[in-house]
Backbone as CSV, one residue per row, in Angstrom:
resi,resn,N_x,N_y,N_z,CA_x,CA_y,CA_z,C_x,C_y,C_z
1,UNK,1.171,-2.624,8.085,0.834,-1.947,6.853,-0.669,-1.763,6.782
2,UNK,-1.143,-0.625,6.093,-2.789,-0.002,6.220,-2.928,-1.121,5.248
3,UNK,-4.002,-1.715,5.671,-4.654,-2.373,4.293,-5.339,-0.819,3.104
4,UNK,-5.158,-1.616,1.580,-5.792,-0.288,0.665,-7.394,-0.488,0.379
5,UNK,-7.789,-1.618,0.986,-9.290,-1.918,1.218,-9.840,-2.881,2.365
6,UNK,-10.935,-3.246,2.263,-11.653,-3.444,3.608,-11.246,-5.269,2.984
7,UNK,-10.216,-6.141,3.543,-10.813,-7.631,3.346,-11.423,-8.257,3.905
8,UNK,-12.590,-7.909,4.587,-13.650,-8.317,4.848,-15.210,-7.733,4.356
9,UNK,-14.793,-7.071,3.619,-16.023,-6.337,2.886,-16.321,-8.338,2.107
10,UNK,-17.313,-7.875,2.200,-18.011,-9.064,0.786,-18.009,-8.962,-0.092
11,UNK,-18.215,-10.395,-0.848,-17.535,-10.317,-2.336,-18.706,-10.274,-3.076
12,UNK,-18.300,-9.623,-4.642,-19.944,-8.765,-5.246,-19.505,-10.026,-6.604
13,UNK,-19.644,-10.416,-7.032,-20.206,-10.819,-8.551,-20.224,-10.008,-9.439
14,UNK,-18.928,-10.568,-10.555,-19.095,-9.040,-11.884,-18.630,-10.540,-12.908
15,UNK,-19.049,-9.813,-14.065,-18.196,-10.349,-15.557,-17.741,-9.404,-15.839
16,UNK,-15.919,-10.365,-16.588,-14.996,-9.911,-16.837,-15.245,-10.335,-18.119
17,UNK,-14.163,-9.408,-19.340,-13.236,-10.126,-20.214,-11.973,-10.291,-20.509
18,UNK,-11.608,-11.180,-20.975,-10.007,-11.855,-20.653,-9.607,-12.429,-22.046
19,UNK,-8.248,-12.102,-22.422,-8.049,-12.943,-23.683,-7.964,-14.017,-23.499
20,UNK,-8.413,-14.858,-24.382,-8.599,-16.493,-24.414,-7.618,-17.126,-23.613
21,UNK,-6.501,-16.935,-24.492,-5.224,-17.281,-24.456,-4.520,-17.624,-23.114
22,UNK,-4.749,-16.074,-22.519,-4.452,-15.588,-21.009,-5.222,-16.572,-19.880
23,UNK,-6.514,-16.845,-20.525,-7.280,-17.705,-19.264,-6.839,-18.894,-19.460
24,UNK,-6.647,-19.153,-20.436,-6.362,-20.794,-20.742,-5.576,-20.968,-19.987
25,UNK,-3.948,-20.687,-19.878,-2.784,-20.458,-19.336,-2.923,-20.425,-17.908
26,UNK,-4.002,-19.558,-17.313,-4.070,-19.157,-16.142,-4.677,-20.977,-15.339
27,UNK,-5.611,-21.240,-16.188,-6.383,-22.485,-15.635,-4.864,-23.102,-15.685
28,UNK,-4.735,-23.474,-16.516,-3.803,-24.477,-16.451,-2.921,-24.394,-15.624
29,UNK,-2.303,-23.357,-15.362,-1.391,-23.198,-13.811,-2.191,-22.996,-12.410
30,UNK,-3.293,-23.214,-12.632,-3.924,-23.398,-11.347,-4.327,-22.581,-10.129
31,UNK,-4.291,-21.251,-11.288,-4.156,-19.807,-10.499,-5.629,-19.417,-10.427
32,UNK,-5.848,-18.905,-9.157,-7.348,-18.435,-8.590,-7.576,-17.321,-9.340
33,UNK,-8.455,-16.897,-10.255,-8.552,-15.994,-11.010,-9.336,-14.957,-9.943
34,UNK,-10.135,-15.420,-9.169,-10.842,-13.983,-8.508,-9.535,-13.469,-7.428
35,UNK,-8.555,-14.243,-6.838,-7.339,-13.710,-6.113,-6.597,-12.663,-7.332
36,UNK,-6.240,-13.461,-8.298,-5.236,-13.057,-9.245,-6.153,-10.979,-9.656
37,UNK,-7.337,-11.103,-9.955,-7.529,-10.375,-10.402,-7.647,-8.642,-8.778
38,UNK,-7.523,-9.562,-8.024,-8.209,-8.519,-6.819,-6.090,-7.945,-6.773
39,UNK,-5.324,-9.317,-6.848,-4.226,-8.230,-6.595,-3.366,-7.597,-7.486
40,UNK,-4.266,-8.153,-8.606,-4.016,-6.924,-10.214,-4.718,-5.674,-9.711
41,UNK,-5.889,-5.993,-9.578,-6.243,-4.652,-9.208,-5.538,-3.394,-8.013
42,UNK,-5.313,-4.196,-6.716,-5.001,-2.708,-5.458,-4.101,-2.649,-5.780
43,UNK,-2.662,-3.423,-6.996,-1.622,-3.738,-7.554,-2.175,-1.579,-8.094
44,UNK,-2.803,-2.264,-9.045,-3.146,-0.569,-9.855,-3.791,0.378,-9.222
45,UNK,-4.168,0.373,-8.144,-4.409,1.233,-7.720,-3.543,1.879,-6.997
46,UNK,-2.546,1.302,-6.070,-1.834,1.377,-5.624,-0.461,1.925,-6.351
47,UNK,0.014,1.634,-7.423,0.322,2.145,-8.329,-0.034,3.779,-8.745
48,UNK,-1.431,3.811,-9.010,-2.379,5.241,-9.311,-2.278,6.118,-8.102
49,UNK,-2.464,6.086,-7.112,-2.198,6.946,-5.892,-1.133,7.246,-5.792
50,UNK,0.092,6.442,-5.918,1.442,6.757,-5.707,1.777,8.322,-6.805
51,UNK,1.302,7.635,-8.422,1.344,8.585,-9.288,0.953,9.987,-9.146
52,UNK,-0.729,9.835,-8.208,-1.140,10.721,-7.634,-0.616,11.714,-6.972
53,UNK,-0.034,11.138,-5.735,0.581,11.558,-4.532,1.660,12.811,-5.460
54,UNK,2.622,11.564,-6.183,3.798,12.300,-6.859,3.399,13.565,-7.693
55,UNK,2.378,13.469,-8.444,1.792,14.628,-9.342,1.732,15.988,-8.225
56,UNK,0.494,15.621,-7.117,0.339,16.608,-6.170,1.288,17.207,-5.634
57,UNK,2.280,16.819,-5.145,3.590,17.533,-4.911,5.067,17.224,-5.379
58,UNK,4.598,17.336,-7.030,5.371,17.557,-7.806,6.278,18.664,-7.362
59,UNK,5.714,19.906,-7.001,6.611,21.400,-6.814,7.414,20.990,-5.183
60,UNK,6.778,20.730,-4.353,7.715,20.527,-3.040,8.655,19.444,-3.662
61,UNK,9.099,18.969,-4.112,9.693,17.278,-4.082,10.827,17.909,-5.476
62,UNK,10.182,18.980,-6.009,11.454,19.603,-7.300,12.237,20.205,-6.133
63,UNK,11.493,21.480,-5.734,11.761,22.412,-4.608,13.166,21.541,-3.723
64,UNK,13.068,20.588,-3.162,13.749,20.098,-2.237,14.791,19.400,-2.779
65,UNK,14.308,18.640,-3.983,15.852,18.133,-4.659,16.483,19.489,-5.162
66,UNK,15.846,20.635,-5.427,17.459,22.034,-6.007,18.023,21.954,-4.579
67,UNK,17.514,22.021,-3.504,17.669,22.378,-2.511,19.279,21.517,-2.233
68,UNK,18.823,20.337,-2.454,20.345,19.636,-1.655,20.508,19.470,-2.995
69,UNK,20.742,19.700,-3.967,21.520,19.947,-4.973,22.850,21.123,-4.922
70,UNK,22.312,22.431,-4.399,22.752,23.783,-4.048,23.371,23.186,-2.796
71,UNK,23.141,22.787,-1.546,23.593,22.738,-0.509,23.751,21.031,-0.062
72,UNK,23.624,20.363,-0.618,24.056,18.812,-0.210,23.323,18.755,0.990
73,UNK,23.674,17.438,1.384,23.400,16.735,2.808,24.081,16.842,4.178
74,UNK,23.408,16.961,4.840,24.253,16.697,6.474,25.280,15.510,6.670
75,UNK,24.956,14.674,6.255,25.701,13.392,5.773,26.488,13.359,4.707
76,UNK,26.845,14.069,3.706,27.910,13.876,2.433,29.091,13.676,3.263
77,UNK,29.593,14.256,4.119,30.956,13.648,4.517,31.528,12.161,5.292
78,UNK,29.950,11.888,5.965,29.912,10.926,6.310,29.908,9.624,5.780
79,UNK,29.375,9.849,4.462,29.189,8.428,3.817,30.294,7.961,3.557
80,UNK,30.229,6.526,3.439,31.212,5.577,2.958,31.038,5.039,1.680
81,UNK,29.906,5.434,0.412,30.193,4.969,-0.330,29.824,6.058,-1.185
């Protein structure tokens, strides 16, 4: 699988904000907040590109479902379920 960034790039130093609540919780289960937050993040990004992707060829991807809508699959007779 492509990595969606470099993990070996170096790590930069930022402030966040976080509801109280949420960090408290987080300490207490013992969860690495700079992990947690890096795979929230390519989590959303990854997410956002997909959306992307789908937006951009929105028209081929309609286009092709009328398509085997009108004419089905090479496989409809084949399947078993």
């Amino acid at each position: 699988m492509n990595a969606l960034f470099d993990p070996k790039a170096p790590k930069k130093a930022v402030n966040v904000s976080i509801n109280s609540d949420l960090l408290r919780q987080a300490r207490e289960a013992g969860l690495n907040l700079s992990r947690a937050l890096e795979e929230g993040v390519t989590e959303a990004i990854r997410e956002k590109r997909n959306r992307d992707w789908a937006d951009e060829n929105r028209e081929a991807i309609d286009a092709r479902r009328r398509w085997v809508e009108e004419h089905g699959l090479w496989s409809d007779g084949l399947r078993l379920f």
